[in-house]
MARBA-939325 format. One line per 5 residues: their letters; for each residue x, y, z of N, C-alpha, C. Coordinates in Angstrom, 3 decimals, always signed. Example, Ala and Ser with C-alpha at 12.3 -4.5 7.8 and 13.67 -1.06 7.14 Angstrom:
<nodes>
AS> +13.190,-5.690,+7.800,+12.300,-4.500,+7.800,+13.200,-3.300,+7.800 ~ +12.850,-2.250,+7.080,+13.670,-1.060,+7.140,+12.900,+0.030,+7.870
</nodes>
This chain:
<nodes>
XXXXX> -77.375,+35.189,-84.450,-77.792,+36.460,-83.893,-78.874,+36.276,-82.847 ~ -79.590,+35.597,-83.604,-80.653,+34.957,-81.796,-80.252,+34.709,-80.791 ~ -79.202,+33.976,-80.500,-79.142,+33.571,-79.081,-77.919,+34.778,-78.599 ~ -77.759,+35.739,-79.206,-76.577,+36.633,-78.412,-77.646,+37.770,-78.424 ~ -79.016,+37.977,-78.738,-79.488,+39.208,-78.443,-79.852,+39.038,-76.549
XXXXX> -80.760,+39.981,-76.409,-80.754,+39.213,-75.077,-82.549,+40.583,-74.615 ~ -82.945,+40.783,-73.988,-84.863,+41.542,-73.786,-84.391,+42.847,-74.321 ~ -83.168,+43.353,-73.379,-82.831,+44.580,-73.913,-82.128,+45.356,-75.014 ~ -82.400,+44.103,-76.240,-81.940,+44.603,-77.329,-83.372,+44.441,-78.540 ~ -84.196,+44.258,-77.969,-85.606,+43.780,-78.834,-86.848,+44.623,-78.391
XXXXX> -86.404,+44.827,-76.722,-87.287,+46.015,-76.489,-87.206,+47.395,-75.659 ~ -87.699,+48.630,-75.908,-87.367,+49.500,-75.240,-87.473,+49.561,-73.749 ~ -86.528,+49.606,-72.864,-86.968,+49.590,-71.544,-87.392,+50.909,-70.984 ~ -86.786,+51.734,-71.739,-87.453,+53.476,-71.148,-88.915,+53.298,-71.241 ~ -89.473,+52.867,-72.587,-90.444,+53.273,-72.868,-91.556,+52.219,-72.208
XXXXX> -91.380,+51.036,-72.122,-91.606,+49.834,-71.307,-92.228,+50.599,-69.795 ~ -90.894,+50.910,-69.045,-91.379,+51.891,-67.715,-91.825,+52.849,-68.103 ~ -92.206,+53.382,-69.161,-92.761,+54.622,-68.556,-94.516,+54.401,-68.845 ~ -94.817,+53.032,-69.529,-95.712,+52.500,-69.430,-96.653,+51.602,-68.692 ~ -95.567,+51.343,-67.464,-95.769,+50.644,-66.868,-96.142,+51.851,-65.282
XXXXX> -96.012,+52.931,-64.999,-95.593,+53.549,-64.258,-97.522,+53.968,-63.828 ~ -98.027,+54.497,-64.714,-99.652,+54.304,-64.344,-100.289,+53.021,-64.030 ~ -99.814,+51.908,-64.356,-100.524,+50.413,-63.913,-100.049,+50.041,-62.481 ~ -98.693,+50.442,-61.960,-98.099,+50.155,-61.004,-98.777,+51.518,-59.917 ~ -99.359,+52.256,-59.913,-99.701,+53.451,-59.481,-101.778,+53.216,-59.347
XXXXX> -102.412,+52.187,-60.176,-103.856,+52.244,-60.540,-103.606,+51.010,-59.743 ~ -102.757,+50.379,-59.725,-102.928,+48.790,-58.737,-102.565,+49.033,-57.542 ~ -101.408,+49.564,-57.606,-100.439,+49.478,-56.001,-99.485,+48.289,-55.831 ~ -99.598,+47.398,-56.953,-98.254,+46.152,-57.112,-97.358,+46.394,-57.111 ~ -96.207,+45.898,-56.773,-94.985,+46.006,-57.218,-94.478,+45.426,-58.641
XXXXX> -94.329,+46.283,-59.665,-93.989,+45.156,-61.275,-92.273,+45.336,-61.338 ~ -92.608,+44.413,-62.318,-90.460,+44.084,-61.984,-90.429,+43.425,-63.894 ~ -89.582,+43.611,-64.556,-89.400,+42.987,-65.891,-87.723,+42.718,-65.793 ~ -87.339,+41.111,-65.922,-86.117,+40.997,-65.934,-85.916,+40.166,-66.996 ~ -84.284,+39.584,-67.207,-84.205,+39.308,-68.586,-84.305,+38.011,-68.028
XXXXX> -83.268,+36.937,-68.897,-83.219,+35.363,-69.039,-81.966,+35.308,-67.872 ~ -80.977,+36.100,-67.965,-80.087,+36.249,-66.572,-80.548,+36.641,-65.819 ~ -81.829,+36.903,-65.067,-82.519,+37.366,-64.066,-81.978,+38.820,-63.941 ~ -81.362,+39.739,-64.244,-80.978,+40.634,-64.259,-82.131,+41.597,-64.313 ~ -82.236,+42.462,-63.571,-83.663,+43.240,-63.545,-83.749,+44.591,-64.265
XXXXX> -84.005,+44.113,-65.260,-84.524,+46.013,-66.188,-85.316,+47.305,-65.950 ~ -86.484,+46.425,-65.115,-87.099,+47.583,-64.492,-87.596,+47.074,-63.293 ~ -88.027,+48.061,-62.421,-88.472,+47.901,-60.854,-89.355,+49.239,-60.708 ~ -90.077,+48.724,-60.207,-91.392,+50.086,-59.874,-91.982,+49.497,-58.503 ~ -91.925,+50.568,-57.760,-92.742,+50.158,-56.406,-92.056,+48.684,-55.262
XXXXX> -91.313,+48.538,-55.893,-90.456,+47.506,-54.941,-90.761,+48.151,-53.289 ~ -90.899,+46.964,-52.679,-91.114,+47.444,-51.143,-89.892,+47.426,-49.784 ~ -90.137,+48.128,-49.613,-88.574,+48.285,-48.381,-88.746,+46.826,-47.438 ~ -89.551,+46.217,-47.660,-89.586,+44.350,-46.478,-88.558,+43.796,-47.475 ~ -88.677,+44.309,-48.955,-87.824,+42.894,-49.413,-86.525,+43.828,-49.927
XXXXX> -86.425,+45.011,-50.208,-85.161,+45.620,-50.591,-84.271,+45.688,-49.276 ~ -84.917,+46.102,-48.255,-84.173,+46.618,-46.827,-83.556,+45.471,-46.033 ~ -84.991,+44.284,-46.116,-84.148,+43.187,-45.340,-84.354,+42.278,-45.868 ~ -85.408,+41.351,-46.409,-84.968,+40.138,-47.176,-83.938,+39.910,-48.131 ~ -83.402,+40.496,-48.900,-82.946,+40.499,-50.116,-81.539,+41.674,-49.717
XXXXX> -81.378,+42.363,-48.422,-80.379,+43.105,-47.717,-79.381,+41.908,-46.748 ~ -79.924,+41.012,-46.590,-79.461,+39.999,-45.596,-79.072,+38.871,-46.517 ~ -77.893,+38.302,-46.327,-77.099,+37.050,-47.140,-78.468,+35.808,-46.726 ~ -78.247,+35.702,-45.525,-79.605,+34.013,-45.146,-80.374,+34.572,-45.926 ~ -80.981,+35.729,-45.630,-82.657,+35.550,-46.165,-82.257,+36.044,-47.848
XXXXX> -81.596,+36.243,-48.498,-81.421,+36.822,-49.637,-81.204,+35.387,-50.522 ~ -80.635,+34.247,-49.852,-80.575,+33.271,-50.414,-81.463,+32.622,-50.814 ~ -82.711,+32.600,-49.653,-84.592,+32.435,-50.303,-84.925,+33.083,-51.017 ~ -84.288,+34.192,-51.302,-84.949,+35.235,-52.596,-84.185,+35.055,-53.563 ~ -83.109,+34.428,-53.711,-82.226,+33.614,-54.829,-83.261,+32.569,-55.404
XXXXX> -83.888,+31.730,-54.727,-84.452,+30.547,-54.723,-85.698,+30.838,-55.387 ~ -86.818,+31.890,-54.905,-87.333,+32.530,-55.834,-87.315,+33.107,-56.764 ~ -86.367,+33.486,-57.312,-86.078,+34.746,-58.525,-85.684,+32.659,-59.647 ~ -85.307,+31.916,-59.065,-84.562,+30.839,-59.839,-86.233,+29.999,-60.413 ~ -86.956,+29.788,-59.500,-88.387,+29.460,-59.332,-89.142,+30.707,-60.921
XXXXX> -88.963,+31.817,-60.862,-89.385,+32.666,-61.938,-88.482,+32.050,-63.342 ~ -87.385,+32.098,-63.067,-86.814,+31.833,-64.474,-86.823,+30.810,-65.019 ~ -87.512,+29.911,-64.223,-87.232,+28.145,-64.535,-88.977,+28.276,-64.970 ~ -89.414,+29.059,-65.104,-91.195,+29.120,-65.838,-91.245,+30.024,-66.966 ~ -91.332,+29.230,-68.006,-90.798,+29.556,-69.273,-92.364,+29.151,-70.370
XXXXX> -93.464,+28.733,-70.082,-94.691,+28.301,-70.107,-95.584,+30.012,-70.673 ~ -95.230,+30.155,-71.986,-96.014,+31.380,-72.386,-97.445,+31.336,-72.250 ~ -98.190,+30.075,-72.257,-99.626,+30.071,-72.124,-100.266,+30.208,-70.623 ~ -99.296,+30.463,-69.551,-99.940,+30.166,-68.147,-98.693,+31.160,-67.787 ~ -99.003,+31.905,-66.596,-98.588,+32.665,-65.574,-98.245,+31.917,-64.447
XXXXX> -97.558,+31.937,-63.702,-97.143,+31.525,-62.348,-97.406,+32.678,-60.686 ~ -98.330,+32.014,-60.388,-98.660,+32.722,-58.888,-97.940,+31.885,-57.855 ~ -96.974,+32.129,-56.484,-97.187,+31.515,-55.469,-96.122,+32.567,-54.740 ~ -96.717,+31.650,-53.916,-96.048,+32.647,-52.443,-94.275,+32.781,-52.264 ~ -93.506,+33.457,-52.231,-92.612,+33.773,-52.267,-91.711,+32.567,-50.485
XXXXX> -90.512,+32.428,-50.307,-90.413,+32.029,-49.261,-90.252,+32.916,-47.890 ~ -90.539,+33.891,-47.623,-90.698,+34.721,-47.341,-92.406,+35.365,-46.999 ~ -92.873,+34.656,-47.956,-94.632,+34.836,-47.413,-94.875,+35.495,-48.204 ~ -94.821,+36.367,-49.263,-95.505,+37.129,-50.042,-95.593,+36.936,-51.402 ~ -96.565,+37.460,-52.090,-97.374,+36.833,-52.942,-96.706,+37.516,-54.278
XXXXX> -96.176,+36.528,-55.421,-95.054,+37.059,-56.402,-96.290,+36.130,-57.477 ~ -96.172,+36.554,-58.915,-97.219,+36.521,-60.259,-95.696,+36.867,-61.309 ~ -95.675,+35.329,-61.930,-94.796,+35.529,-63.031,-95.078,+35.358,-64.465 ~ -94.764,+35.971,-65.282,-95.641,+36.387,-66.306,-94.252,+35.702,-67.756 ~ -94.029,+34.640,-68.305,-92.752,+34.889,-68.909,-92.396,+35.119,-70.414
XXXXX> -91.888,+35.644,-71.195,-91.684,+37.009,-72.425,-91.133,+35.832,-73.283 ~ -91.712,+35.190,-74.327,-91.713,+33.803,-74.707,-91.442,+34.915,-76.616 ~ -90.299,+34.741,-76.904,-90.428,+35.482,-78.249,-89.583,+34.422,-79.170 ~ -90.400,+34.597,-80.184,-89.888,+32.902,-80.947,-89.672,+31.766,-80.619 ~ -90.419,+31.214,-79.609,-89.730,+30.100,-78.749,-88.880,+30.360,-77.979
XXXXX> -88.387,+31.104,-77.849,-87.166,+31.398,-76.654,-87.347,+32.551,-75.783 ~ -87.143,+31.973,-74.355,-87.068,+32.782,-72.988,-86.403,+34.100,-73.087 ~ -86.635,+35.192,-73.461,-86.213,+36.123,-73.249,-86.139,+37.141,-72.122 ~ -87.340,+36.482,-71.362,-87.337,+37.265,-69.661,-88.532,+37.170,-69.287 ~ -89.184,+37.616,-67.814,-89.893,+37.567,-67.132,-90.889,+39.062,-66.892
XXXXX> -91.801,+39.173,-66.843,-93.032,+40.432,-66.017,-93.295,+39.778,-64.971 ~ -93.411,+40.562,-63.982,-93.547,+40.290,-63.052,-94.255,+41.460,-62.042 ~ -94.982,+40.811,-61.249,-95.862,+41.595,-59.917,-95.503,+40.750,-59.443 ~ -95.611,+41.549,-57.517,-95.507,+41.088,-56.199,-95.248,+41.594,-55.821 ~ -94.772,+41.419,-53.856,-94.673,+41.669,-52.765,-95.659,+42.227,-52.026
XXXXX> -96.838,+41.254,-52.085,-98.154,+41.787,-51.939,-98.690,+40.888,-51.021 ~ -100.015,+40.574,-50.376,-100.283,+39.667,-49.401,-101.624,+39.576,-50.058 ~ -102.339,+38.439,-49.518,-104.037,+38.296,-50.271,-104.566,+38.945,-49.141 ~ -104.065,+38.501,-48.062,-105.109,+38.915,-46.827,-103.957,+39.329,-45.313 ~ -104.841,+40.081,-44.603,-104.007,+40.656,-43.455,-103.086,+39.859,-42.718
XXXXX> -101.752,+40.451,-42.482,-100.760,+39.498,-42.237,-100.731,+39.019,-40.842 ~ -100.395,+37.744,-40.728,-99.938,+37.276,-39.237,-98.069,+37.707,-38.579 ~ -98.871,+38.876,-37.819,-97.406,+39.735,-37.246,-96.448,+38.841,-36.458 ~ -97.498,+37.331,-35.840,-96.681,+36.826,-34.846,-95.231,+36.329,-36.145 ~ -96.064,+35.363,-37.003,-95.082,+35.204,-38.125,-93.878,+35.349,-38.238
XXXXX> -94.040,+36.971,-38.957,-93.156,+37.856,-39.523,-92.218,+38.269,-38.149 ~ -92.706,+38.320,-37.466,-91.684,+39.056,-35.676,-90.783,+37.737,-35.758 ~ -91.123,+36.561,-35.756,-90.249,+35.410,-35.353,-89.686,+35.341,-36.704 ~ -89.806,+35.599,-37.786,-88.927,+35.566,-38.982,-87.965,+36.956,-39.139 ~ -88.538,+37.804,-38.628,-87.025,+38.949,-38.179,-86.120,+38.559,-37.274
XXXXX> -86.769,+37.873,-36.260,-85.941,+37.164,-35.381,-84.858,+36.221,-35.457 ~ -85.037,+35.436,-36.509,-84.881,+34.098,-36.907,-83.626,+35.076,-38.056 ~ -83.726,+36.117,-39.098,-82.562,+36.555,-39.816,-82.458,+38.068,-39.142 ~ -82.048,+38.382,-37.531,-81.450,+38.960,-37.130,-82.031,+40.413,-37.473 ~ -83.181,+40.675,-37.817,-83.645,+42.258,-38.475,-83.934,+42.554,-37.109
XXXXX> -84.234,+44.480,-37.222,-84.646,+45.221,-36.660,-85.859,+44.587,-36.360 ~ -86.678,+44.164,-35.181,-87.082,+43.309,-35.361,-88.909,+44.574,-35.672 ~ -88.844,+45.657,-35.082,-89.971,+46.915,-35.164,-89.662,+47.367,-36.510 ~ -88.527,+48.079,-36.864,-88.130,+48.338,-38.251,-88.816,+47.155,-39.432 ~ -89.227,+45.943,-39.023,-89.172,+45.286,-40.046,-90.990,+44.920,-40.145
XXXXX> -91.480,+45.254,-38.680,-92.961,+44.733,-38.904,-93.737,+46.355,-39.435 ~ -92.737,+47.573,-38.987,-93.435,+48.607,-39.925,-93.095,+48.602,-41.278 ~ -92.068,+47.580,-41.713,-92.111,+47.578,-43.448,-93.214,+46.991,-43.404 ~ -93.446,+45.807,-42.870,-94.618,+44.713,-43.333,-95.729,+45.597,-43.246 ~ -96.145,+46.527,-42.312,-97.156,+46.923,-42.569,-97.609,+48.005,-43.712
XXXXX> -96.363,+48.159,-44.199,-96.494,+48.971,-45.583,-96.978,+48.075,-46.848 ~ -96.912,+46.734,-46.712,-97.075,+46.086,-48.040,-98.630,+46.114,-48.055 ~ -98.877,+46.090,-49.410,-100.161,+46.705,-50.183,-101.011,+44.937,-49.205 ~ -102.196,+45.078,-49.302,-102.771,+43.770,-49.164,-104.222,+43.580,-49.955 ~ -104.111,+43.109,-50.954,-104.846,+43.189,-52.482,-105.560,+41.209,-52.567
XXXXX> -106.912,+42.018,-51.985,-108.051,+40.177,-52.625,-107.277,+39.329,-53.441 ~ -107.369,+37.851,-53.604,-107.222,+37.285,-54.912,-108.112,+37.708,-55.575 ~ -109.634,+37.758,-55.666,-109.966,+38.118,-56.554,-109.671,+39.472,-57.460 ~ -109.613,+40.417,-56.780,-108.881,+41.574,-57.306,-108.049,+41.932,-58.194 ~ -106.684,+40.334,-57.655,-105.461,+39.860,-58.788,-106.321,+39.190,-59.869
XXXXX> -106.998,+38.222,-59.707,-107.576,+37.536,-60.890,-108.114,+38.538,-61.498 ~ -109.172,+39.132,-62.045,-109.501,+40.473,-62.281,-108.289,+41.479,-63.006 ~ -107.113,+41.467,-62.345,-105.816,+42.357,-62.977,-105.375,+41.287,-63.820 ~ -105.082,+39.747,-63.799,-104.712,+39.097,-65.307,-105.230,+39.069,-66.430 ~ -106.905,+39.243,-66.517,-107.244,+39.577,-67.465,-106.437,+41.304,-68.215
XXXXX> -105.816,+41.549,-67.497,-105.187,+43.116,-68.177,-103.808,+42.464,-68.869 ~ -103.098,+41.874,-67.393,-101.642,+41.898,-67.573,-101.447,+40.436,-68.242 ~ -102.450,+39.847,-68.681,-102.123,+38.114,-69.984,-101.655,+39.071,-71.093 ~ -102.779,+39.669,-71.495,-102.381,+40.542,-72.900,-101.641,+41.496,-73.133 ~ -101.103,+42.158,-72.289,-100.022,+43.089,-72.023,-98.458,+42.109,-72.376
XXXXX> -98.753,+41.260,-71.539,-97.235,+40.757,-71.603,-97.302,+39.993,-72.552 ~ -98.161,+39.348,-73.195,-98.304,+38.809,-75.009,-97.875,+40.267,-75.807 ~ -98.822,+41.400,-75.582,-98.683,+42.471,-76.601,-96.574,+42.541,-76.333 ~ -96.342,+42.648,-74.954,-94.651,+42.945,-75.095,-93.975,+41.491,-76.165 ~ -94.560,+40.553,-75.702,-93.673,+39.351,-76.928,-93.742,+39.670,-77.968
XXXXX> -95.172,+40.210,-78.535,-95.430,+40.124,-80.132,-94.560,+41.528,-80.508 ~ -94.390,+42.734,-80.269,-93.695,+43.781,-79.688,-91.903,+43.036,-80.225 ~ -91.285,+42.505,-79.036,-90.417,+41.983,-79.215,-90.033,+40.942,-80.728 ~ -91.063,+39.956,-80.777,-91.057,+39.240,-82.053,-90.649,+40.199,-83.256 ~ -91.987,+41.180,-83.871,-91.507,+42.372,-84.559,-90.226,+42.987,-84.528
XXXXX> -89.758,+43.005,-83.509,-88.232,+44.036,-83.545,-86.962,+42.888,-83.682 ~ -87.557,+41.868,-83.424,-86.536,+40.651,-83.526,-86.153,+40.415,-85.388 ~ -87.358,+40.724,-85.507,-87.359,+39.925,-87.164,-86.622,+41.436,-88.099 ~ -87.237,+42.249,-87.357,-86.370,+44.215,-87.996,-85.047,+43.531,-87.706 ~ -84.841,+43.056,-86.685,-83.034,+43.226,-86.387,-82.423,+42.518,-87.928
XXXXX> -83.029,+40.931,-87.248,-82.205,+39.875,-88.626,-82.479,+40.674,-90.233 ~ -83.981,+40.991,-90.520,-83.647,+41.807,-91.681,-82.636,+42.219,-91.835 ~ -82.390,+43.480,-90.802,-81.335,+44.283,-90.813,-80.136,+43.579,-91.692 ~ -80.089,+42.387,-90.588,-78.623,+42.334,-90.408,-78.423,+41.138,-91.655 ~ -79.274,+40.636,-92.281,-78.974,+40.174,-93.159,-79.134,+41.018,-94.335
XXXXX> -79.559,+42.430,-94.433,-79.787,+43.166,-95.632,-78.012,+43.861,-95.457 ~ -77.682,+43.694,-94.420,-76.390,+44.208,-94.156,-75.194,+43.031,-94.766 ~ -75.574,+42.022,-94.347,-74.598,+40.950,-94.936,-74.687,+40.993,-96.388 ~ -76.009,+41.345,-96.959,-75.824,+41.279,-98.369,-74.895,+42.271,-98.893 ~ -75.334,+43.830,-98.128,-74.513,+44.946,-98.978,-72.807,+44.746,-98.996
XXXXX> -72.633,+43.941,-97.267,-70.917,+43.577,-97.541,-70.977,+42.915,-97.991 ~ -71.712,+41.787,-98.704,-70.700,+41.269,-99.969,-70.890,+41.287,-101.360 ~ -71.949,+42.253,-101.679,-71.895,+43.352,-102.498,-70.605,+44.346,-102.975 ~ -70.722,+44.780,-102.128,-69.260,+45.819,-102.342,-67.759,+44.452,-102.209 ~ -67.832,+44.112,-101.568,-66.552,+42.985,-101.684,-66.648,+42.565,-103.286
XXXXX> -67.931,+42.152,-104.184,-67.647,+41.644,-105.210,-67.696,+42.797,-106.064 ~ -67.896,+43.954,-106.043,-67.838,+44.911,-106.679,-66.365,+45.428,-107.012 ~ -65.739,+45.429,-105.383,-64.542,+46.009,-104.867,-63.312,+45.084,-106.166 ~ -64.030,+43.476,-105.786,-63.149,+42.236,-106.675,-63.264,+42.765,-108.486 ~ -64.416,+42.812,-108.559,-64.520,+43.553,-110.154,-63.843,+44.100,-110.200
XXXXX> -64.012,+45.671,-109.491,-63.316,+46.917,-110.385,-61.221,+46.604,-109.882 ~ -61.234,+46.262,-108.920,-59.669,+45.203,-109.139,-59.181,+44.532,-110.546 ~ -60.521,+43.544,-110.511,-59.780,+43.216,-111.630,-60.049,+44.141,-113.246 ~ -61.051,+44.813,-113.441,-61.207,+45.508,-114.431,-59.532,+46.478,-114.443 ~ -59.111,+46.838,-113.152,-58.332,+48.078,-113.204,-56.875,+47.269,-113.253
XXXXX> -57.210,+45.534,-113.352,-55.869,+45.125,-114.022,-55.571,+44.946,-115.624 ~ -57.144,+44.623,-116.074,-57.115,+44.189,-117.720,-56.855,+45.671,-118.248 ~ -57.539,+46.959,-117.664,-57.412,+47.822,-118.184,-55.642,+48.508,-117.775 ~ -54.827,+48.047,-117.411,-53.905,+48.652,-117.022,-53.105,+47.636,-118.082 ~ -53.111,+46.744,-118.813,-52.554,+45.451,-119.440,-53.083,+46.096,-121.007
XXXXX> -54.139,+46.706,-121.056,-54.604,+47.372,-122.485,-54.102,+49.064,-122.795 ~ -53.558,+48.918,-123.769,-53.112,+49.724,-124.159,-53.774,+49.877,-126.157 ~ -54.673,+50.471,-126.572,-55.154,+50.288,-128.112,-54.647,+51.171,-128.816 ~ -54.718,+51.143,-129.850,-54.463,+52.196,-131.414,-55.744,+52.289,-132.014 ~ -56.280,+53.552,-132.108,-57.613,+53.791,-133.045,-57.697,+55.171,-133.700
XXXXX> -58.516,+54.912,-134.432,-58.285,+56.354,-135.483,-57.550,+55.641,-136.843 ~ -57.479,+56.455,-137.579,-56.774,+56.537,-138.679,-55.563,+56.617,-138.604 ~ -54.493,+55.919,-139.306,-53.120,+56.323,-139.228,-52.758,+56.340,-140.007 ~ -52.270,+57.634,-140.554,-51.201,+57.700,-141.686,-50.253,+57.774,-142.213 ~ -49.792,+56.157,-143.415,-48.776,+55.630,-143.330,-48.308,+55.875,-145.159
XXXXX> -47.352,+55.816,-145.227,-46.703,+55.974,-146.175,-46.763,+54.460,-147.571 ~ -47.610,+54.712,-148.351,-47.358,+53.680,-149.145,-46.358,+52.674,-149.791 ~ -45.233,+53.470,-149.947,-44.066,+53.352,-150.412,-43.489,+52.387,-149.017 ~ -42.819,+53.551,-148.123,-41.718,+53.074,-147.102,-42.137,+52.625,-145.968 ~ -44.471,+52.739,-145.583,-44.353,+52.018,-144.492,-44.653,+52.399,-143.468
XXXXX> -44.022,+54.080,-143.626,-43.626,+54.871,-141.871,-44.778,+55.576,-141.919 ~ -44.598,+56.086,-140.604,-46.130,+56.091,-139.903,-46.072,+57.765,-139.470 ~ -47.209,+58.652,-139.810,-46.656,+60.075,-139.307,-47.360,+60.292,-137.920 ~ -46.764,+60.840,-137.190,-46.793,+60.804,-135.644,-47.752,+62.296,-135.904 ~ -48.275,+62.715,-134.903,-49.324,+64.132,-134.433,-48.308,+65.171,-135.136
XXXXX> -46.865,+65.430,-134.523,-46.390,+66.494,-134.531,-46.044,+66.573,-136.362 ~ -46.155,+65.562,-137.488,-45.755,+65.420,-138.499,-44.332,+64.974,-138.847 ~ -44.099,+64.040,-137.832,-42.863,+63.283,-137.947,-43.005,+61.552,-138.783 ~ -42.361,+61.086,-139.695,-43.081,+60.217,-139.896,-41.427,+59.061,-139.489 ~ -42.468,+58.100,-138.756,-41.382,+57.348,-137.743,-41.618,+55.810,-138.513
XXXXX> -40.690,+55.092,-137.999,-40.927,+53.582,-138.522,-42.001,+52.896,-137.664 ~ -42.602,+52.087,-138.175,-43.936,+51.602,-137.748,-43.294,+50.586,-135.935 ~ -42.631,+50.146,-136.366,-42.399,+49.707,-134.991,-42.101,+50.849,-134.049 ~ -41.570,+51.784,-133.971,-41.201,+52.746,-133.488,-42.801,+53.444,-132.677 ~ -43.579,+53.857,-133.778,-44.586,+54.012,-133.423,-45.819,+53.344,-132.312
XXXXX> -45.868,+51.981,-133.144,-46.644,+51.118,-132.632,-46.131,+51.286,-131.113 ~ -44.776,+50.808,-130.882,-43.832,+51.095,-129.325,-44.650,+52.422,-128.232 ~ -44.202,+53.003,-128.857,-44.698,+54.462,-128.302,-46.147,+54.886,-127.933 ~ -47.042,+53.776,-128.943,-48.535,+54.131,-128.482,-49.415,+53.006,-128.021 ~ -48.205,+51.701,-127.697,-48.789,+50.481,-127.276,-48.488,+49.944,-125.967
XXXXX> -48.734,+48.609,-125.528,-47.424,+47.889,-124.728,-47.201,+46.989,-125.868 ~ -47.265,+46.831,-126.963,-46.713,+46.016,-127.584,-45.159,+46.139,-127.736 ~ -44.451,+45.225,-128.153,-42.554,+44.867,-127.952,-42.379,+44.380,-129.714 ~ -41.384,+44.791,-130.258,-41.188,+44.217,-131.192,-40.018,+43.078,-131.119 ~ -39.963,+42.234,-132.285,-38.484,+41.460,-131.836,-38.624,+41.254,-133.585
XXXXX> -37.345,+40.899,-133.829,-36.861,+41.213,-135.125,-36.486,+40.211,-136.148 ~ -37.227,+39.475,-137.181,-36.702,+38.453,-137.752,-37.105,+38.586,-139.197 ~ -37.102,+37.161,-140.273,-37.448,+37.968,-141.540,-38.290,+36.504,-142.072 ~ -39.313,+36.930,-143.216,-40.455,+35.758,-143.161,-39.508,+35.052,-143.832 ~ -40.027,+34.079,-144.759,-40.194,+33.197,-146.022,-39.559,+33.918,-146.954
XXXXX> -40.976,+35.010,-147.453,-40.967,+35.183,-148.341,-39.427,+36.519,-149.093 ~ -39.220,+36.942,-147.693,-38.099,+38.226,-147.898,-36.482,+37.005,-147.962 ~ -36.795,+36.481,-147.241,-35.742,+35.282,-147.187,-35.529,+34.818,-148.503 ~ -36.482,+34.092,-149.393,-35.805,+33.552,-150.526,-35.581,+34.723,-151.150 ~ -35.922,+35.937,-151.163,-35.502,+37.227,-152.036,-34.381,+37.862,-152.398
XXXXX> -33.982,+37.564,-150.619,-32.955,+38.041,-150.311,-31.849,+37.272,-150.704 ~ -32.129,+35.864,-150.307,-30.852,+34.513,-150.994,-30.647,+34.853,-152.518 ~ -31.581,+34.991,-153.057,-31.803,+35.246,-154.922,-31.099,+36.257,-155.201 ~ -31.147,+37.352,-154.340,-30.069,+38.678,-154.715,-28.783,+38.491,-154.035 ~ -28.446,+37.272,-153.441,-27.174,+37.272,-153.485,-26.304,+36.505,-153.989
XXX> -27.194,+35.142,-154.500,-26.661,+34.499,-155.900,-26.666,+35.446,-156.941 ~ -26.863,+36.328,-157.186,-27.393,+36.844,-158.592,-25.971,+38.090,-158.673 ~ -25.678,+38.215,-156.979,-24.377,+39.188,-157.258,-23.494,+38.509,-157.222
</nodes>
């Protein structure tokens, strides 16, 4: 069951963003939480430089392949990963380490430490064919946030993205409960199911006689409810599965030989 769960079965992502939606709003970062397939669960504040054209364009989308591969290949729960994106901007990977295993990434970026060099960015629109004005008024939209400022925000976002593992851990260990309190009840009822099977064969194979029965001293016979009095095999038949079959002991045997020498 571990390795087929996958972030979005251990943790809430509604509730995830909607927690995340004041930190991304008090910073001005862009935060991003994706799984172990890089597949992205949430996105807040993403910036139109890297939705519109880096990551809009096959060349340059392939450097942002290269980065997103750079995030998932940092799997190091005690340390965060800062560096510059290929593209120039400044990406912070944070990675969701639950039981030993990679379950996904937090993430900030698309941010700059310090004011950008336009000549740069103009010859890198140039270079993947962008609008080449369209693309330096995205750039001038991206937030541009001190390092120190960021250092300062890890002391928030170390323990945040620990609190989401330990978070995750908890709901990991609810699941297997679960699902092993579940394996028990099916085979619970399977051996229950096997019991009353076989109870409902011994009892279908039993057939008893109880009570009193009253039998005739003399001849033997047995009186039935309605006051019929029947021969004991007859009876027994009728209120058993027992079978009779018909033979004669010892003792009726020499009796019988004796009364017919004797006639």
């Amino acid at each position: 069951m571990h390795t087929a769960l996958r972030l979005i079965d251990i943790i809430d992502m509604d509730k995830l963003q909607a927690l995340l939606v004041p930190l991304h709003v008090a910073t001005g970062v862009a935060l991003g939480v994706c799984d172990a397939d890089q597949d992205w669960l949430v996105k807040l504040g993403w910036r139109e430089i890297c939705m519109k054209f880096h990551r809009a364009v096959p060349q340059s989308a392939l450097r942002c392949a290269i980065s997103d591969d750079r995030i998932k290949a940092h799997k190091n729960r005690a340390r965060h990963l800062a560096y510059s994106c290929a593209h120039g901007l400044v990406d912070v990977a944070f990675p969701i380490i639950v039981d030993g295993k990679h379950f996904g990434t937090f993430f900030i970026g698309q941010f700059l430490y310090e004011q950008p060099d336009e000549a740069h960015f103009r010859k890198q629109a140039e270079d993947y064919g962008y609008d080449v004005e369209a693309y330096l008024a995205a750039l001038r939209k991206v937030a541009v946030i001190p390092q120190e400022r960021i250092d300062q925000l890890m002391h928030v976002l170390v323990p945040l993205v620990g609190l989401i593992a330990d978070l995750g851990h908890e709901n990991l260990s609810r699941r297997r409960a679960e699902a092993e309190l579940q394996a028990a009840n099916e085979l619970l009822e399977q051996r229950v199911e096997q019991r009353t099977h076989e109870l409902s064969e011994s009892l279908a194979k039993v057939k008893t006689l109880h009570g009193l029965l009253p039998i005739c001293a003399w001849c033997k016979r047995i009186r039935d409810d309605d006051g019929y009095w029947q021969q004991v095999e007859v009876y027994v038949s009728q209120h058993s599965d027992a079978e009779f079959t018909h033979g004669m002991c010892k003792e009726c045997c020499d009796r019988e030989s004796e009364a017919g020498d004797g006639g």
